[in-house]
Biotite code that builds the C-alpha atoms (Angstrom):
import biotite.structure as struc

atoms = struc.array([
    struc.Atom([-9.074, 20.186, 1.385], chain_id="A", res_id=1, res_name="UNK", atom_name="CA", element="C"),
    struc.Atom([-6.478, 17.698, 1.366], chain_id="A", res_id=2, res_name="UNK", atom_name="CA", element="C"),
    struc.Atom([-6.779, 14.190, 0.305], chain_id="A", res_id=3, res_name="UNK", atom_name="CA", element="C"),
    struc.Atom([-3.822, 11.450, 0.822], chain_id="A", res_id=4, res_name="UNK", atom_name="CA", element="C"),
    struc.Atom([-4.444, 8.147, -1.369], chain_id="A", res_id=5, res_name="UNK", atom_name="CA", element="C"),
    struc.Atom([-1.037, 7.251, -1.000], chain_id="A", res_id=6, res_name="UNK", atom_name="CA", element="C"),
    struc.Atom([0.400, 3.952, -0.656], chain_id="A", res_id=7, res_name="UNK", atom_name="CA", element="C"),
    struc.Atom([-3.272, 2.222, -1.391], chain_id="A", res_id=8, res_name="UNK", atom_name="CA", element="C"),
    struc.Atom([-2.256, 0.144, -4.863], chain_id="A", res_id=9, res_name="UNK", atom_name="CA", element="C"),
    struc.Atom([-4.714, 2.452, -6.444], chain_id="A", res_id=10, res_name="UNK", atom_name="CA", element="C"),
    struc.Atom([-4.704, 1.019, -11.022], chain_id="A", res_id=11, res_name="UNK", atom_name="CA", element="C"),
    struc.Atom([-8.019, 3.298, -11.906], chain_id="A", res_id=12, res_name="UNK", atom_name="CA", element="C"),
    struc.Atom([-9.328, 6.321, -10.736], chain_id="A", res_id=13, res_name="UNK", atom_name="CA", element="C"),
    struc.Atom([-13.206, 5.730, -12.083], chain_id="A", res_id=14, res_name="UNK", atom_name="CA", element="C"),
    struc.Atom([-14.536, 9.212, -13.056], chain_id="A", res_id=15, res_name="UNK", atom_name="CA", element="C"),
    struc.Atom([-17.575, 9.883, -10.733], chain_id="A", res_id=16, res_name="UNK", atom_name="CA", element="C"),
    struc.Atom([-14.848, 8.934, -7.692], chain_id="A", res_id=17, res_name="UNK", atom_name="CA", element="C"),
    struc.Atom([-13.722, 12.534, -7.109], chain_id="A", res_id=18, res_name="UNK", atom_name="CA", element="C"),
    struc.Atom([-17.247, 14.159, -7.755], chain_id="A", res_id=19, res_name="UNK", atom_name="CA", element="C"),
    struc.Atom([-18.365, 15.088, -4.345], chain_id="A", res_id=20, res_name="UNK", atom_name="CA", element="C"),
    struc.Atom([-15.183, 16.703, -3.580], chain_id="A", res_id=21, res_name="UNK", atom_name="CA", element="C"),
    struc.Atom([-14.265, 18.614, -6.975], chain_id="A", res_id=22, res_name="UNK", atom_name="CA", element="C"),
    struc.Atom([-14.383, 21.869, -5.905], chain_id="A", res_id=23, res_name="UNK", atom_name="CA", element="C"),
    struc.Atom([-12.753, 21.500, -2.740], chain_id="A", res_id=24, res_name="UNK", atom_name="CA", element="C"),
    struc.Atom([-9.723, 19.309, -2.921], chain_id="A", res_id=25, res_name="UNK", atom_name="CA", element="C"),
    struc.Atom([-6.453, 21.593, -3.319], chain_id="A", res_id=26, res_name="UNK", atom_name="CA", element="C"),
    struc.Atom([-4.151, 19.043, -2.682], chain_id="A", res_id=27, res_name="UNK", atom_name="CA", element="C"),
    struc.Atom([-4.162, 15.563, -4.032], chain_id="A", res_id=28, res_name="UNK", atom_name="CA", element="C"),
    struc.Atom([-1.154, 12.603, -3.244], chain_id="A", res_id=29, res_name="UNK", atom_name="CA", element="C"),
    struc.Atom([-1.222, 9.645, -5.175], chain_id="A", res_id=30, res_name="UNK", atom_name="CA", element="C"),
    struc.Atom([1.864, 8.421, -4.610], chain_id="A", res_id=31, res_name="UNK", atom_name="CA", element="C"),
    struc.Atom([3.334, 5.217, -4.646], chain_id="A", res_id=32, res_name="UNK", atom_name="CA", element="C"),
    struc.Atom([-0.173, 3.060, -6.349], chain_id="A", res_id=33, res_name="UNK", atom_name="CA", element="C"),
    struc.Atom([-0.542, 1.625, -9.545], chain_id="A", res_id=34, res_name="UNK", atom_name="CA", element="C"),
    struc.Atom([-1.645, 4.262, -11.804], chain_id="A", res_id=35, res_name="UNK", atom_name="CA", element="C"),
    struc.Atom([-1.374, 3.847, -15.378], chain_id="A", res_id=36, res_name="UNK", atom_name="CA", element="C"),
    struc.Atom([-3.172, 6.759, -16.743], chain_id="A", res_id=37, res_name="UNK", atom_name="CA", element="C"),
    struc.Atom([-4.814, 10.075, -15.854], chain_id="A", res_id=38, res_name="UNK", atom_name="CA", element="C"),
    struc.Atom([-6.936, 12.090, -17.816], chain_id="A", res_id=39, res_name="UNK", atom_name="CA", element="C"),
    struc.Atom([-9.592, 14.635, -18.035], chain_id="A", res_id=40, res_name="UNK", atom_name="CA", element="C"),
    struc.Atom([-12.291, 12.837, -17.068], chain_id="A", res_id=41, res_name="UNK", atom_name="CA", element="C"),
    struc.Atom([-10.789, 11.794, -14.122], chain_id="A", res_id=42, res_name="UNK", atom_name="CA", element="C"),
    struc.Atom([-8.491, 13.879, -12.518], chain_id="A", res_id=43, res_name="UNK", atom_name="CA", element="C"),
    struc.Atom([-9.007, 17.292, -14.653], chain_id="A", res_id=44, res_name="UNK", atom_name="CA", element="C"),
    struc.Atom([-12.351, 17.982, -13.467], chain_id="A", res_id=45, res_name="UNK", atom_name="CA", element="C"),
    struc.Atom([-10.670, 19.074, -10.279], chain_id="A", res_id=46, res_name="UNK", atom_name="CA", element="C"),
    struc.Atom([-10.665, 22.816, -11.041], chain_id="A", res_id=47, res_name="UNK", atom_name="CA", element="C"),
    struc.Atom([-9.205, 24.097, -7.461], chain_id="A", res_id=48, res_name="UNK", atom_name="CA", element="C"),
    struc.Atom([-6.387, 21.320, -7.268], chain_id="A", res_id=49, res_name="UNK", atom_name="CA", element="C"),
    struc.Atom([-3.238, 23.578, -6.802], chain_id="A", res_id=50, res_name="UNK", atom_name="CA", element="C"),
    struc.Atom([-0.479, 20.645, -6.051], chain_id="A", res_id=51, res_name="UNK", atom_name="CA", element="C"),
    struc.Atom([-0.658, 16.776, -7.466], chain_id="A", res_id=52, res_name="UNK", atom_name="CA", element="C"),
    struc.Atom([1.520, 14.722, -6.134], chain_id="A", res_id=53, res_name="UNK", atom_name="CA", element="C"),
    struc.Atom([1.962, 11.338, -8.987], chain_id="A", res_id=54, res_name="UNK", atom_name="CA", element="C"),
    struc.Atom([5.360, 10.163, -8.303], chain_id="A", res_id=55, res_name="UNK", atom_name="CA", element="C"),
    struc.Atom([6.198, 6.655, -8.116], chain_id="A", res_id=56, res_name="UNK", atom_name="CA", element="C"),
    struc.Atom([3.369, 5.358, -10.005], chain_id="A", res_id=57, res_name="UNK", atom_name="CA", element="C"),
    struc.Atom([3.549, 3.237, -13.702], chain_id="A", res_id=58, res_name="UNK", atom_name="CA", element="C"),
    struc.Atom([2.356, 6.158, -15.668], chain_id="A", res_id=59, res_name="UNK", atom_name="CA", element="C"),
    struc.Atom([2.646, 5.643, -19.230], chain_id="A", res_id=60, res_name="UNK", atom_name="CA", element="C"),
    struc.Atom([-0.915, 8.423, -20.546], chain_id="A", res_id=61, res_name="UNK", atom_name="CA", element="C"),
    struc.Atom([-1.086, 11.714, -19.203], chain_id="A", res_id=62, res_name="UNK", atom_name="CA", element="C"),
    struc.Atom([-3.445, 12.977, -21.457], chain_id="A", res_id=63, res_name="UNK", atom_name="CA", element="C"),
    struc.Atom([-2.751, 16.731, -22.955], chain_id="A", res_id=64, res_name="UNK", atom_name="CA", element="C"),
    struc.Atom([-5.955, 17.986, -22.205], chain_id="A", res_id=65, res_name="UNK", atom_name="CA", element="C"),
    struc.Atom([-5.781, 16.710, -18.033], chain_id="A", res_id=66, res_name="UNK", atom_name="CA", element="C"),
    struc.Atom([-4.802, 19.714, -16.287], chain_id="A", res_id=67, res_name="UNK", atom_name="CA", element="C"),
    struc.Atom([-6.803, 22.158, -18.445], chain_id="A", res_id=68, res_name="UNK", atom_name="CA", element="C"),
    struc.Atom([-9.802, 23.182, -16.438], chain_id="A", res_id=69, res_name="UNK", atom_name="CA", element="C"),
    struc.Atom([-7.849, 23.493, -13.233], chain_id="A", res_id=70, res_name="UNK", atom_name="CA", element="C"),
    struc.Atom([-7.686, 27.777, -12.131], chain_id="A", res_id=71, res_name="UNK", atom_name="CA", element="C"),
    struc.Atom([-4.187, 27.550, -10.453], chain_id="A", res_id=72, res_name="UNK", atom_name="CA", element="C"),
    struc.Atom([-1.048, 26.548, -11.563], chain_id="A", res_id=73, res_name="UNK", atom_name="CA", element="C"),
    struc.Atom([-0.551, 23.167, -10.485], chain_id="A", res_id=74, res_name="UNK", atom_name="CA", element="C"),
    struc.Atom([2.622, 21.736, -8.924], chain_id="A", res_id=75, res_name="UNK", atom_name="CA", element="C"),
    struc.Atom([3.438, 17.968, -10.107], chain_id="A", res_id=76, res_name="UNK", atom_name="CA", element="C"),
    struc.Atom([6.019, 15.768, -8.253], chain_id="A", res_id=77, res_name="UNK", atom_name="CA", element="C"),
])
């Protein structure tokens, strides 16, 4: 499954958001929003996510321990 949140001034990803979807989503843009921060509780309990796209966002905390669980190697733009 893809998901496009691009473009949508997006500042918090609240952790149950991507809960129905975990184990499907493979590729995630969240391009061009607001984003301060990711972290584990958020965005690393998507375990199938194989590409990520966070470019053009005001990240300042990607925590170490984000990408973790995921079971692919994850591509980052």
């Amino acid at each position: 499954m893809d998901l496009d949140l691009s473009h949508n001034n997006i500042s918090v990803i609240e952790v149950p958001f991507f809960e129905p979807i975990k184990d499907e989503l493979k590729v995630l843009n969240l391009s061009r929003n607001s984003l301060a921060e990711v972290s584990p509780d958020n965005i690393g309990q998507l375990r199938r996510l194989r590409s990520v796209d966070l470019s053009h966002n005001a990240l300042s905390v990607i925590e170490p321990r984000t990408f973790l669980a995921m079971r692919w190697t994850v591509t980052f733009y």
